[in-house]
C-alpha atoms as an extended CHARMM CRD file, in Angstrom:
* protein
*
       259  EXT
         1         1  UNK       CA             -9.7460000000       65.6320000000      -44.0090000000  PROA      1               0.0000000000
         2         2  UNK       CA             -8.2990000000       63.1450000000      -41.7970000000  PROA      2               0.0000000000
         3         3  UNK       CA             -9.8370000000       60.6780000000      -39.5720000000  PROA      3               0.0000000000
         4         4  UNK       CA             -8.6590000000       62.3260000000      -36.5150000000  PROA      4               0.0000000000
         5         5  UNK       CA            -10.1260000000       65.6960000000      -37.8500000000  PROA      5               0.0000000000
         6         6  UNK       CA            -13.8900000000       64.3460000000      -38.1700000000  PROA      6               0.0000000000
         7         7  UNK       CA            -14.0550000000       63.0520000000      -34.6680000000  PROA      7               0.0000000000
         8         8  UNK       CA            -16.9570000000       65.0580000000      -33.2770000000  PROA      8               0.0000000000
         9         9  UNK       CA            -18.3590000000       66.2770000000      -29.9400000000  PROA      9               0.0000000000
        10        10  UNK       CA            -20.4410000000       62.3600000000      -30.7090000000  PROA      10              0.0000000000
        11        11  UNK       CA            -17.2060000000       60.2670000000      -30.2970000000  PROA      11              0.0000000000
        12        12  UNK       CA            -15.6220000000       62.8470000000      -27.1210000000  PROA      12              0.0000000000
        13        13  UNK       CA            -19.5160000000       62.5410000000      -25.2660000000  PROA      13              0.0000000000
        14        14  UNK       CA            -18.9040000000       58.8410000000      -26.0310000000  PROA      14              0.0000000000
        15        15  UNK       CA            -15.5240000000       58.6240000000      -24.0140000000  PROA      15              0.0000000000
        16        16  UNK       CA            -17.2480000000       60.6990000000      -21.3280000000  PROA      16              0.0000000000
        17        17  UNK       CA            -20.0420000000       58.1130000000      -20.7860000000  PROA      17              0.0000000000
        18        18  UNK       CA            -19.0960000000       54.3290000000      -19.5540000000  PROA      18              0.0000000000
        19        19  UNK       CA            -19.9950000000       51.7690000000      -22.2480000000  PROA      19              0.0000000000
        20        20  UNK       CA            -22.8250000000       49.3670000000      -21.7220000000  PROA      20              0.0000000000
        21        21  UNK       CA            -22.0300000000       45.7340000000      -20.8320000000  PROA      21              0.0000000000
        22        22  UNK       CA            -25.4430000000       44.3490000000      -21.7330000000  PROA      22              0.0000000000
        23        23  UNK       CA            -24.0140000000       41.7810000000      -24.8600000000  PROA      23              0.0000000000
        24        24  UNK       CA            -21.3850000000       40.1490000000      -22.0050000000  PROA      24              0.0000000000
        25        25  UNK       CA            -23.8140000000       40.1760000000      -19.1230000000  PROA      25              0.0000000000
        26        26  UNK       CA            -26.6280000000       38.3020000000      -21.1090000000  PROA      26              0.0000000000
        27        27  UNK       CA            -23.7270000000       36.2640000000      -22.9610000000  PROA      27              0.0000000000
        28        28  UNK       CA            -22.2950000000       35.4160000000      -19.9770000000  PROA      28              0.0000000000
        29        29  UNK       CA            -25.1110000000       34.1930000000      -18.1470000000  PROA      29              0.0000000000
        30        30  UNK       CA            -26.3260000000       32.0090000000      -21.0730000000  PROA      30              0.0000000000
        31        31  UNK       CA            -22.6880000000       30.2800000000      -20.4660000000  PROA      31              0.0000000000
        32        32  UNK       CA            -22.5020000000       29.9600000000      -16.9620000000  PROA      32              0.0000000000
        33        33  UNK       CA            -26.1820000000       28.6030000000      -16.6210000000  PROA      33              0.0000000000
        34        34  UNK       CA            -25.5110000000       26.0420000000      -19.2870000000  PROA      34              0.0000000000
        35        35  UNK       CA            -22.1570000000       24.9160000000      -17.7870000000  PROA      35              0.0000000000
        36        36  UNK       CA            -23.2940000000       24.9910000000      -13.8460000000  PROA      36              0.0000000000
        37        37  UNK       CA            -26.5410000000       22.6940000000      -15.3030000000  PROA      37              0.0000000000
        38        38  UNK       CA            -24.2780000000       20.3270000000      -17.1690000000  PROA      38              0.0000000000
        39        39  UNK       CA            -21.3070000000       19.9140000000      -14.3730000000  PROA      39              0.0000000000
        40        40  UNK       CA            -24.6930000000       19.4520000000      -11.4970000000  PROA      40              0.0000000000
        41        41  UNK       CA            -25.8170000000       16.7830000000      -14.3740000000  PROA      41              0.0000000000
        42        42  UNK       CA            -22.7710000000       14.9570000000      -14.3270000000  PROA      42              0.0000000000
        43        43  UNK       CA            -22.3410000000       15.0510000000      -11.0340000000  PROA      43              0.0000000000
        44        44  UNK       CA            -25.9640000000       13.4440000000      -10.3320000000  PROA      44              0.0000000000
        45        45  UNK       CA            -25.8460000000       11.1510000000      -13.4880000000  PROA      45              0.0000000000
        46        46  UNK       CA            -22.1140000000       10.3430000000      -14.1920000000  PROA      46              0.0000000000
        47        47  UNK       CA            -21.2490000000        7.7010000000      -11.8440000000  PROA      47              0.0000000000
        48        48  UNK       CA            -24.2810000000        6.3110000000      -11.4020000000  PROA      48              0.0000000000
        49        49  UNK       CA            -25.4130000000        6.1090000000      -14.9550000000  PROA      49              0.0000000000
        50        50  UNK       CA            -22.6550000000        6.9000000000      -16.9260000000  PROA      50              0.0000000000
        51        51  UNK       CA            -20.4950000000        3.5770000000      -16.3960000000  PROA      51              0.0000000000
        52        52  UNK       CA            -22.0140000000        0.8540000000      -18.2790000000  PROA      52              0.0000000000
        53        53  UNK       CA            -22.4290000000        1.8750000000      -22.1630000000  PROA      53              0.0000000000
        54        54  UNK       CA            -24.6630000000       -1.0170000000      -22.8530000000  PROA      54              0.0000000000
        55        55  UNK       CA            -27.0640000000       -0.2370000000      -20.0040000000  PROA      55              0.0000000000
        56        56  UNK       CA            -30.5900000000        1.2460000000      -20.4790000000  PROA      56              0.0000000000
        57        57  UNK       CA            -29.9960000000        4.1000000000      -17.9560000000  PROA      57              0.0000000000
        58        58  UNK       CA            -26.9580000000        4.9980000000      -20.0060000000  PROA      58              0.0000000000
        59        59  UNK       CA            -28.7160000000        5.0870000000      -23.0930000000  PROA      59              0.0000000000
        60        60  UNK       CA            -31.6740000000        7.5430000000      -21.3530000000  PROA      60              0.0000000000
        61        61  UNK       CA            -29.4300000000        9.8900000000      -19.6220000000  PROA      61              0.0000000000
        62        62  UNK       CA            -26.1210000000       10.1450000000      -21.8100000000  PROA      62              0.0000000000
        63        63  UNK       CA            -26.9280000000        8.4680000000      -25.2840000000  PROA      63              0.0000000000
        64        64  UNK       CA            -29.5640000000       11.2900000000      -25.2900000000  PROA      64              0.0000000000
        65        65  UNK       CA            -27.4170000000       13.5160000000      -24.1760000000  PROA      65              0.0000000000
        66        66  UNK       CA            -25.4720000000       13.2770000000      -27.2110000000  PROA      66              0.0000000000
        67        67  UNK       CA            -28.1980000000       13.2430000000      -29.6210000000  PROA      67              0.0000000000
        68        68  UNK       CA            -29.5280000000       16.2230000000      -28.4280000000  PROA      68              0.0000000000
        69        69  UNK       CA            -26.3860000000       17.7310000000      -28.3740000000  PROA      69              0.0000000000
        70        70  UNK       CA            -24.6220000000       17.5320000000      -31.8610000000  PROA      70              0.0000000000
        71        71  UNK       CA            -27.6440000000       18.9220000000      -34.1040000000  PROA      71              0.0000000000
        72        72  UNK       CA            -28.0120000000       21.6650000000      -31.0730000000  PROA      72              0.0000000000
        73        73  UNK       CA            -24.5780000000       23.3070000000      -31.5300000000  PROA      73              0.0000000000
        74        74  UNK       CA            -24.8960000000       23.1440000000      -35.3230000000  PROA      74              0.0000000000
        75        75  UNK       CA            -28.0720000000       24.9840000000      -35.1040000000  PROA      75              0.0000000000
        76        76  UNK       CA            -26.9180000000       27.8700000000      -32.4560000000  PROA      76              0.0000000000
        77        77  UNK       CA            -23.8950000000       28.2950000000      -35.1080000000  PROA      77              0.0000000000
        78        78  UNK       CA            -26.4040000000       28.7740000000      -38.0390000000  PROA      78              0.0000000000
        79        79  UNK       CA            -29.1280000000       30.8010000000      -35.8750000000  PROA      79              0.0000000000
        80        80  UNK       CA            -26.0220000000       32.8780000000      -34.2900000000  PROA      80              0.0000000000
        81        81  UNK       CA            -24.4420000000       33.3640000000      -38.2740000000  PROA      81              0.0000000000
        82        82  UNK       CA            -28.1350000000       34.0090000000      -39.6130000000  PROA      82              0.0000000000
        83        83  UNK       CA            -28.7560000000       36.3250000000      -36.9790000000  PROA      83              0.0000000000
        84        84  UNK       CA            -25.3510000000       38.4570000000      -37.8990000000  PROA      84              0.0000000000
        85        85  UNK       CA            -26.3290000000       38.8420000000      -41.5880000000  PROA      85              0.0000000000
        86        86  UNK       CA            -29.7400000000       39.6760000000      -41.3320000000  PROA      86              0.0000000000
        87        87  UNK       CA            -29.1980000000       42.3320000000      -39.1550000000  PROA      87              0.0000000000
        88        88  UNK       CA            -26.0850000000       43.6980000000      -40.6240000000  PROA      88              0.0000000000
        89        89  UNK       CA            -25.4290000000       47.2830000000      -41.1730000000  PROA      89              0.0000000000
        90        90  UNK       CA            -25.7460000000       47.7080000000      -44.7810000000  PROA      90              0.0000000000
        91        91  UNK       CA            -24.7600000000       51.1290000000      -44.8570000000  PROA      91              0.0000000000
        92        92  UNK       CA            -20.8250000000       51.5050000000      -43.3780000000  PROA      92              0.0000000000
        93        93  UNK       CA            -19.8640000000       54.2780000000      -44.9560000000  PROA      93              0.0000000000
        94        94  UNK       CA            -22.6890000000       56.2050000000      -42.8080000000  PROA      94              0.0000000000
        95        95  UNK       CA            -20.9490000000       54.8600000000      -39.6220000000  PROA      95              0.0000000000
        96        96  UNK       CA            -20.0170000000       57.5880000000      -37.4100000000  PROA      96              0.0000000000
        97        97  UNK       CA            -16.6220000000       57.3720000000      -35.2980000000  PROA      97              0.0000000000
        98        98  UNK       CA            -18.7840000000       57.4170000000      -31.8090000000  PROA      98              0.0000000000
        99        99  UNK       CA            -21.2420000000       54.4240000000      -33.2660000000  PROA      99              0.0000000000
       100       100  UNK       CA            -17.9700000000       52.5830000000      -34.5670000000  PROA      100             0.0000000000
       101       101  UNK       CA            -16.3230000000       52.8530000000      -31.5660000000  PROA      101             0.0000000000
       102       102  UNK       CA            -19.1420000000       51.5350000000      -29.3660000000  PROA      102             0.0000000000
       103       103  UNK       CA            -19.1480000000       48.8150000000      -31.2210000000  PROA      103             0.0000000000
       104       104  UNK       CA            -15.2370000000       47.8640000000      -31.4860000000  PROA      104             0.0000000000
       105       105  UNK       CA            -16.4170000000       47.8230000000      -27.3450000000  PROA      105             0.0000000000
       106       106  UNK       CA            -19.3850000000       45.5290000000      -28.2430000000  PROA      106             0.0000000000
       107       107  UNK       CA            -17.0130000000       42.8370000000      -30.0660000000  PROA      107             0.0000000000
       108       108  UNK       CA            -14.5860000000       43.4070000000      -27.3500000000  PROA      108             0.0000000000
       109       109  UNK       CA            -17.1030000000       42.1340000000      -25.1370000000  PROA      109             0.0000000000
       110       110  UNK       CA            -17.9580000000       38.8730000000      -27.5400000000  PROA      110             0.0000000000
       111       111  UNK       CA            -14.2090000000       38.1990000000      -27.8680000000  PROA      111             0.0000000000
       112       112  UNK       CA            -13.9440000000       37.7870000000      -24.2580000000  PROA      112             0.0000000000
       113       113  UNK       CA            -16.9530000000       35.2900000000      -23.8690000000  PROA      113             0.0000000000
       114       114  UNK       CA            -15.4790000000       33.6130000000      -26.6170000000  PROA      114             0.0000000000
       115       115  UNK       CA            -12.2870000000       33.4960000000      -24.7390000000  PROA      115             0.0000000000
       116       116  UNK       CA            -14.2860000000       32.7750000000      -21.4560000000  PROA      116             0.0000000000
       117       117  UNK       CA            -15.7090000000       29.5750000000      -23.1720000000  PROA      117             0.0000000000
       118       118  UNK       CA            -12.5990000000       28.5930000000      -24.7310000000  PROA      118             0.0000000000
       119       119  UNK       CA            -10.4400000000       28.5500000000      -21.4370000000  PROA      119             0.0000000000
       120       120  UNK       CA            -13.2160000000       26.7400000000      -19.6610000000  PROA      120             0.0000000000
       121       121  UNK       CA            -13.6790000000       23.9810000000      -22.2440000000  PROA      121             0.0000000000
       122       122  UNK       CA             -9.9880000000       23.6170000000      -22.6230000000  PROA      122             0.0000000000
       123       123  UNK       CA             -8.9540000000       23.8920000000      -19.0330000000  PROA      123             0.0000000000
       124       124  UNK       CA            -11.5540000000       22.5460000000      -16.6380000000  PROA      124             0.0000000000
       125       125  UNK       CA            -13.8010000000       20.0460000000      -18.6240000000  PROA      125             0.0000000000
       126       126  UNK       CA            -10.6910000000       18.8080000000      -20.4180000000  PROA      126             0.0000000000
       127       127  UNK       CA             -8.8130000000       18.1950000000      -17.1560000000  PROA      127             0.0000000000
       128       128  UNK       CA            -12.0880000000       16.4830000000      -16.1340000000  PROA      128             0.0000000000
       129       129  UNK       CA            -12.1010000000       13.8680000000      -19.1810000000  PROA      129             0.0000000000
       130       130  UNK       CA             -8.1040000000       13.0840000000      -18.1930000000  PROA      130             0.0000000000
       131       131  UNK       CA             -9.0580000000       12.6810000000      -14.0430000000  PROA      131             0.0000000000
       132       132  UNK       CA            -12.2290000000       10.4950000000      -15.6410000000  PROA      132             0.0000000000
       133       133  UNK       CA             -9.6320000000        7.9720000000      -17.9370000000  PROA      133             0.0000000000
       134       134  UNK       CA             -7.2280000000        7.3030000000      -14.7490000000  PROA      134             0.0000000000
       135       135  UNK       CA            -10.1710000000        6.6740000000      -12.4650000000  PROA      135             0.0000000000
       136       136  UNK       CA            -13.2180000000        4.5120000000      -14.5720000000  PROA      136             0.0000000000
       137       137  UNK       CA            -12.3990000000        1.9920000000      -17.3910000000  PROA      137             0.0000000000
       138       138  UNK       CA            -14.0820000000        2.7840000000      -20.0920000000  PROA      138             0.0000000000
       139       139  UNK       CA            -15.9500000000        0.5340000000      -22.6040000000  PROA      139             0.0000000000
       140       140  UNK       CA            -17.0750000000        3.3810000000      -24.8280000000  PROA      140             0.0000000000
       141       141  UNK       CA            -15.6080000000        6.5840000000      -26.7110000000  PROA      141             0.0000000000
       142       142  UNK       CA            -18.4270000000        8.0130000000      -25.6910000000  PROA      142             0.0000000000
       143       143  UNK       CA            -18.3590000000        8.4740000000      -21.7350000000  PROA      143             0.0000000000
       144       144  UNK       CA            -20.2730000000       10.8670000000      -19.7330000000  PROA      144             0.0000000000
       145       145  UNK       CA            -17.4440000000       13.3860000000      -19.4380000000  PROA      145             0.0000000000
       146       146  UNK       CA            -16.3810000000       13.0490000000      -23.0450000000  PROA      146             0.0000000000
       147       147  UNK       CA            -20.4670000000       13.9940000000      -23.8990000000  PROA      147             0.0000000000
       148       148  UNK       CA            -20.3420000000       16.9160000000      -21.9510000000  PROA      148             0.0000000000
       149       149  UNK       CA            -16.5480000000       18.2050000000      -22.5510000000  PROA      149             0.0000000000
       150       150  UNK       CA            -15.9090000000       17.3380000000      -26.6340000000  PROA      150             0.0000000000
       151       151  UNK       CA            -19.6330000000       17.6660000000      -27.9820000000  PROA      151             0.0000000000
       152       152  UNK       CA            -21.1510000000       20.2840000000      -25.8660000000  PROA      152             0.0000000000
       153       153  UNK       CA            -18.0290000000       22.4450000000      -23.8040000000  PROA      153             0.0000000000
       154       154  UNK       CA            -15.9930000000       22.7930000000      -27.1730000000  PROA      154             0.0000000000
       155       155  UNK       CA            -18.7840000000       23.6550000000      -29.4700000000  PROA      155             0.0000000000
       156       156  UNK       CA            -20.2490000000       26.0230000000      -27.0670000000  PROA      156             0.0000000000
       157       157  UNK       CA            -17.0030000000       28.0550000000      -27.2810000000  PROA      157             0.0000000000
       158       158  UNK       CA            -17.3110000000       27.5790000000      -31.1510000000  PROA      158             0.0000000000
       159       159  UNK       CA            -20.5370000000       29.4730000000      -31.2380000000  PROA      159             0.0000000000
       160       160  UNK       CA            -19.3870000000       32.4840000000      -29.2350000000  PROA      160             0.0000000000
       161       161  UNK       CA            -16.1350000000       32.6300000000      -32.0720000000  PROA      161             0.0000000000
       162       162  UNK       CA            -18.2480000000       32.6070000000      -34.8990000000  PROA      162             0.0000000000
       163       163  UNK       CA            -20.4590000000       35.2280000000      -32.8860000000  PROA      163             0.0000000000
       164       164  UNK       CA            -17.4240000000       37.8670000000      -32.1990000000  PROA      164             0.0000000000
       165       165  UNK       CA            -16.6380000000       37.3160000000      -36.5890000000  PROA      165             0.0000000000
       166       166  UNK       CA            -19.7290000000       37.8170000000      -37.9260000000  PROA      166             0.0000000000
       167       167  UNK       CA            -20.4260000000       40.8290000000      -35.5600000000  PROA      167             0.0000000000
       168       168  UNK       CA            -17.1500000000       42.3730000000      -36.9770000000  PROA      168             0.0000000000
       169       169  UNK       CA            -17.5300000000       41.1520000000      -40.5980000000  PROA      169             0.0000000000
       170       170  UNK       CA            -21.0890000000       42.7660000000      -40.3610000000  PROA      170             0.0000000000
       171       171  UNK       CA            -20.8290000000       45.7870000000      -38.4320000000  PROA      171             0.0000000000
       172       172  UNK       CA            -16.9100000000       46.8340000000      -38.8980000000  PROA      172             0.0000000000
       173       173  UNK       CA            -15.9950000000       48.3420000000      -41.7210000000  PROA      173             0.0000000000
       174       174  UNK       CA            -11.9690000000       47.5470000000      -40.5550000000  PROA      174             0.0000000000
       175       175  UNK       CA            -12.5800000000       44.1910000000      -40.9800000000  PROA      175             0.0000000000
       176       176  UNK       CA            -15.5660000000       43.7450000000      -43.6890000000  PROA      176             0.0000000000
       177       177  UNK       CA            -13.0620000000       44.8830000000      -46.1350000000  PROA      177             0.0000000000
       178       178  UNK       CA            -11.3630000000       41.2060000000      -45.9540000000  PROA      178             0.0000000000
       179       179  UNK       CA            -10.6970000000       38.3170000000      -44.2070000000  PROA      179             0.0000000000
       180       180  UNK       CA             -8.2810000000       39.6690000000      -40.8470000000  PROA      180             0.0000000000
       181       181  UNK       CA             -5.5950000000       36.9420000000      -40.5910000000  PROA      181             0.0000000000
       182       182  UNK       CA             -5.1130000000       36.9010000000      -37.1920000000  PROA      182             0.0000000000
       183       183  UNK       CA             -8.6950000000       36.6520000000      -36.6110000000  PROA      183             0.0000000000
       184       184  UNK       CA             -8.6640000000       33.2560000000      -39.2320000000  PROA      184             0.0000000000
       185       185  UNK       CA             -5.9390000000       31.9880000000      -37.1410000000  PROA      185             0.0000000000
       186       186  UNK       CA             -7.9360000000       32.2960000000      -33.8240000000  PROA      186             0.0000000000
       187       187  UNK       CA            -11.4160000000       31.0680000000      -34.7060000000  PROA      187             0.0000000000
       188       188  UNK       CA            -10.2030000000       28.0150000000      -37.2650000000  PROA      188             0.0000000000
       189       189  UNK       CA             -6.8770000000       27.1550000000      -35.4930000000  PROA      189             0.0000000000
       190       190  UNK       CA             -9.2820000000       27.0060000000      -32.0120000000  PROA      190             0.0000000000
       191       191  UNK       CA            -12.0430000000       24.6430000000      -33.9780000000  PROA      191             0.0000000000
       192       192  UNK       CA             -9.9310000000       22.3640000000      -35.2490000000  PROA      192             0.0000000000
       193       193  UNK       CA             -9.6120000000       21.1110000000      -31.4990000000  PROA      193             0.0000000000
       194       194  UNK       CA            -12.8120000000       19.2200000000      -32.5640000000  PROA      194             0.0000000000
       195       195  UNK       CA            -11.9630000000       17.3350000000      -35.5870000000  PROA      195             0.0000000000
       196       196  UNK       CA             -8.6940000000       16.4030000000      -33.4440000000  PROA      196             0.0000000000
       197       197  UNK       CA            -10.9150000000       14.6720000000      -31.5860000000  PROA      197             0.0000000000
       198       198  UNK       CA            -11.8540000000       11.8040000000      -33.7180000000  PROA      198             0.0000000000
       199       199  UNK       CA             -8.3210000000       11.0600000000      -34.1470000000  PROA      199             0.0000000000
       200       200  UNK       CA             -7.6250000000       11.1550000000      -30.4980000000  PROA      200             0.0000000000
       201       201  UNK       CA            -10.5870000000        8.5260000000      -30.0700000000  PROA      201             0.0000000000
       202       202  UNK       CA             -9.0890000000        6.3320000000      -32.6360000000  PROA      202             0.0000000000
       203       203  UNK       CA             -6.2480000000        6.2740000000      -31.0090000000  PROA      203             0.0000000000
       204       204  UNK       CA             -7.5840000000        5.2300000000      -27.3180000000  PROA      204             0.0000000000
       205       205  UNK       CA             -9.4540000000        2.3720000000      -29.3280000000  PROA      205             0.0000000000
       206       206  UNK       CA             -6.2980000000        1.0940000000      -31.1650000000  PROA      206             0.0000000000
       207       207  UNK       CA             -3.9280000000        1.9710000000      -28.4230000000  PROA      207             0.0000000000
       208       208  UNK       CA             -4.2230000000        1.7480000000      -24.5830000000  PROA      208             0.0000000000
       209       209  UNK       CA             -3.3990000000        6.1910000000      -23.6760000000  PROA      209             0.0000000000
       210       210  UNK       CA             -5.2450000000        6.5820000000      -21.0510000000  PROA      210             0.0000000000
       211       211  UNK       CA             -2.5070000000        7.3020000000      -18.2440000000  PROA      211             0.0000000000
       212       212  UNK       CA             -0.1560000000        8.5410000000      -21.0300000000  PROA      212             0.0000000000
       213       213  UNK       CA             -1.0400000000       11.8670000000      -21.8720000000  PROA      213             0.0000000000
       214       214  UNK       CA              2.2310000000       13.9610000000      -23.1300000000  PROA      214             0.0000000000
       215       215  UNK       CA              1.7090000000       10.7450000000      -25.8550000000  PROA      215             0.0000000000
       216       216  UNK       CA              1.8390000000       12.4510000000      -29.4820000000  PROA      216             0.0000000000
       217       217  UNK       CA             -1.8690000000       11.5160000000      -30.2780000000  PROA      217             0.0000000000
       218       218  UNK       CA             -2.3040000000       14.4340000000      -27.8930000000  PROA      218             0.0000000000
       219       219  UNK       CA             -0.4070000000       17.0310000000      -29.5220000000  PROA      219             0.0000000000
       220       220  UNK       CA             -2.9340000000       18.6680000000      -31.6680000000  PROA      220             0.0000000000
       221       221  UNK       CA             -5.0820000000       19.6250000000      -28.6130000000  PROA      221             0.0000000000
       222       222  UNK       CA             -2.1480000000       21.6580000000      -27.5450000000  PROA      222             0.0000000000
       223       223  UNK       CA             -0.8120000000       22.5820000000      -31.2930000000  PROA      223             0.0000000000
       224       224  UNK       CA             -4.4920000000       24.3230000000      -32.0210000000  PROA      224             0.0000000000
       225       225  UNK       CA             -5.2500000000       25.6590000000      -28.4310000000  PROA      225             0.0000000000
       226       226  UNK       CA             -2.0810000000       27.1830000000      -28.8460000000  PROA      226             0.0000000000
       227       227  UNK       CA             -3.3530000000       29.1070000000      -32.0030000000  PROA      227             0.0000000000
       228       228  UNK       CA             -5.9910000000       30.9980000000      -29.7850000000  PROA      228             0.0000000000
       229       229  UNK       CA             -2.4210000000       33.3340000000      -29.1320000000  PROA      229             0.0000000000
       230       230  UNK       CA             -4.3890000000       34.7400000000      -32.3260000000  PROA      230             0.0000000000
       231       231  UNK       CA             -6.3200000000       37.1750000000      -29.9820000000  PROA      231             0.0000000000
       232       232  UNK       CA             -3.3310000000       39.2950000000      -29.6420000000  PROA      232             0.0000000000
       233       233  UNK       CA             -3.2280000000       40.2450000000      -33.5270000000  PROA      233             0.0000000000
       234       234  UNK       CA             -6.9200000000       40.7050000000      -33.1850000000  PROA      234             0.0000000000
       235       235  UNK       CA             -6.4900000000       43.1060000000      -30.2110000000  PROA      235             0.0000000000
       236       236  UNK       CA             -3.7440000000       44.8400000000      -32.6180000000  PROA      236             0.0000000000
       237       237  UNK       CA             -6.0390000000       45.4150000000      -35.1510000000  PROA      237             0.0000000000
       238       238  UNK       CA             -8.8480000000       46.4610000000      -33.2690000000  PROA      238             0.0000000000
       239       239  UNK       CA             -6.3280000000       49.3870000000      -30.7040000000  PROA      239             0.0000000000
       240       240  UNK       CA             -5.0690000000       50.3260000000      -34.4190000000  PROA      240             0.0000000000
       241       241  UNK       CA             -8.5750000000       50.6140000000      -35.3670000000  PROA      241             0.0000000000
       242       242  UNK       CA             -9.4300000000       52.7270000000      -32.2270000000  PROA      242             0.0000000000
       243       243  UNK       CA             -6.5170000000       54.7700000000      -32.0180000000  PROA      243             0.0000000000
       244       244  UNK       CA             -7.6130000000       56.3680000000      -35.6430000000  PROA      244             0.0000000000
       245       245  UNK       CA            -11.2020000000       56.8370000000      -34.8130000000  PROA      245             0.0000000000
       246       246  UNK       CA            -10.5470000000       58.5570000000      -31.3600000000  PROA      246             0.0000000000
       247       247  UNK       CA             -7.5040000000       61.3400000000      -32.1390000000  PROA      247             0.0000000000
       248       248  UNK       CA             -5.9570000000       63.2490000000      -30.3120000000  PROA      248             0.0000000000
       249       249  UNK       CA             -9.1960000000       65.0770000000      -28.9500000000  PROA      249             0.0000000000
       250       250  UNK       CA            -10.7920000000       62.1290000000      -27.3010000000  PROA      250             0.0000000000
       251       251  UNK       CA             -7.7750000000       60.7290000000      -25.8070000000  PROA      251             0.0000000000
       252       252  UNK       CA             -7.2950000000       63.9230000000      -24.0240000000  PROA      252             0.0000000000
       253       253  UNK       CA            -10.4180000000       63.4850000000      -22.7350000000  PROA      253             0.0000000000
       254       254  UNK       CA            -10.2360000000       60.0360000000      -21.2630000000  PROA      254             0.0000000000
       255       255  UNK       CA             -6.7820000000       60.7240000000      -20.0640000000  PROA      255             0.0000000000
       256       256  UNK       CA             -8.0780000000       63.8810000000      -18.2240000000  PROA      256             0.0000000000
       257       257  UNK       CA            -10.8340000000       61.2420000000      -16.2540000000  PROA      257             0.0000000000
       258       258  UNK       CA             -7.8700000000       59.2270000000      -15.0060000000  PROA      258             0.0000000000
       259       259  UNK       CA             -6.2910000000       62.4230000000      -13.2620000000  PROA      259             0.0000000000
């Protein structure tokens, strides 16, 4: 009996009925109150403390800062990871097509805070650290909008990715079979943004790139943002996925809702 054949009245009552957004909604949230408080921080804080590495104000309200901040993202990776595996479905096979396809719509939703975080970090903070370098000298790698944009903004978007892969490699059967390429691709190929940014720092200390920024020490920022184009084999996969489990029955039905 094929897929299509075992979808149920479960999986057609489940096209009938809208799909909750709770997992974006709270997800969401979490990410907007953590980057409105960090841009109102930097925007009480920056100028006024944030100029003078060798200061004692500096070292109370950005040296902190980044203290607090390294050990926190590696712990919301491991708690977020943790959290995945201990609660994983340990019986797939049991999955029915309705339950899997509510939750191809959960990871939907965690794949677009995890592109939410990623376009913010990328866009708007990293703009911010370029309009920072052509306005203040800086005497340290470590300035206030460096803090907030490479060791808080780009881990943040981290932790959703390795959110949306352990909720598939723990819940999916599709893709707890093996390791999904394009999903590799978008969630390493994004991270490495972060490593790149040691060399990039190197560079500014050996080399004065401040006001030069097509320079080629700045070509893996856009080399690995560029691999985040990995979302579209994801998406693939996952209308592939969807298309099996929902047959000709329950398309009929959501088609009929649009008429």
């Amino acid at each position: 009996m094929s897929i299509n054949q075992t979808v149920s009245r479960g999986a057609v009552e489940s096209a009938r009925r809208p799909f909750a957004l709770r997992t974006f909604m709270i997800g969401g949230g979490v990410l907007a109150a953590i980057l409105i408080a960090l841009r109102l921080y930097e925007q009480a804080f920056g100028w006024s403390t944030g100029l003078d590495s060798f200061s004692d104000e500096y070292r109370l309200y950005w040296n902190n800062l980044l203290v607090f901040s390294i050990p926190a993202a590696a712990l919301a990776a491991i708690a977020v990871a943790g959290y995945m595996w201990r609660t994983r479905d340990r019986d797939m096979d049991a999955i029915t097509p309705a339950e899997e396809l509510r939750r191809y719509h959960v990871l939907a939703q965690w794949l677009a805070l995890y592109g939410l975080a990623l376009f913010i970090a990328l866009s708007f903070f990293t703009e911010q650290t370029a309009v920072w370098h052509m306005t203040a000298v800086r005497d340290s790698d470590f300035t206030p909008s460096n803090i907030v944009t490479f060791y808080i903004a780009y881990p943040m978007f981290v932790v959703f990715g390795i959110a949306a892969y352990a909720y598939a490699a723990t819940r999916l059967p599709f893709f707890a079979k093996g390791f999904s390429l394009p999903f590799m691709i978008l969630l390493v190929g994004t991270f490495m943004t972060i490593p790149n940014v040691g060399f990039n720092e190197w560079g500014h200390t050996f080399w004065v790139l401040d006001e030069i920024f097509a320079s080629p020490l700045h070509w893996g920022f856009a080399f690995f943002g560029w691999m985040a184009l990995g979302c579209f084999g994801v998406a693939l996969q996952i209308l592939s996925r969807m298309r099996e489990l929902m047959g000709p029955e329950c398309v009929a039905v959501i088609t009929s809702r649009r008429k």
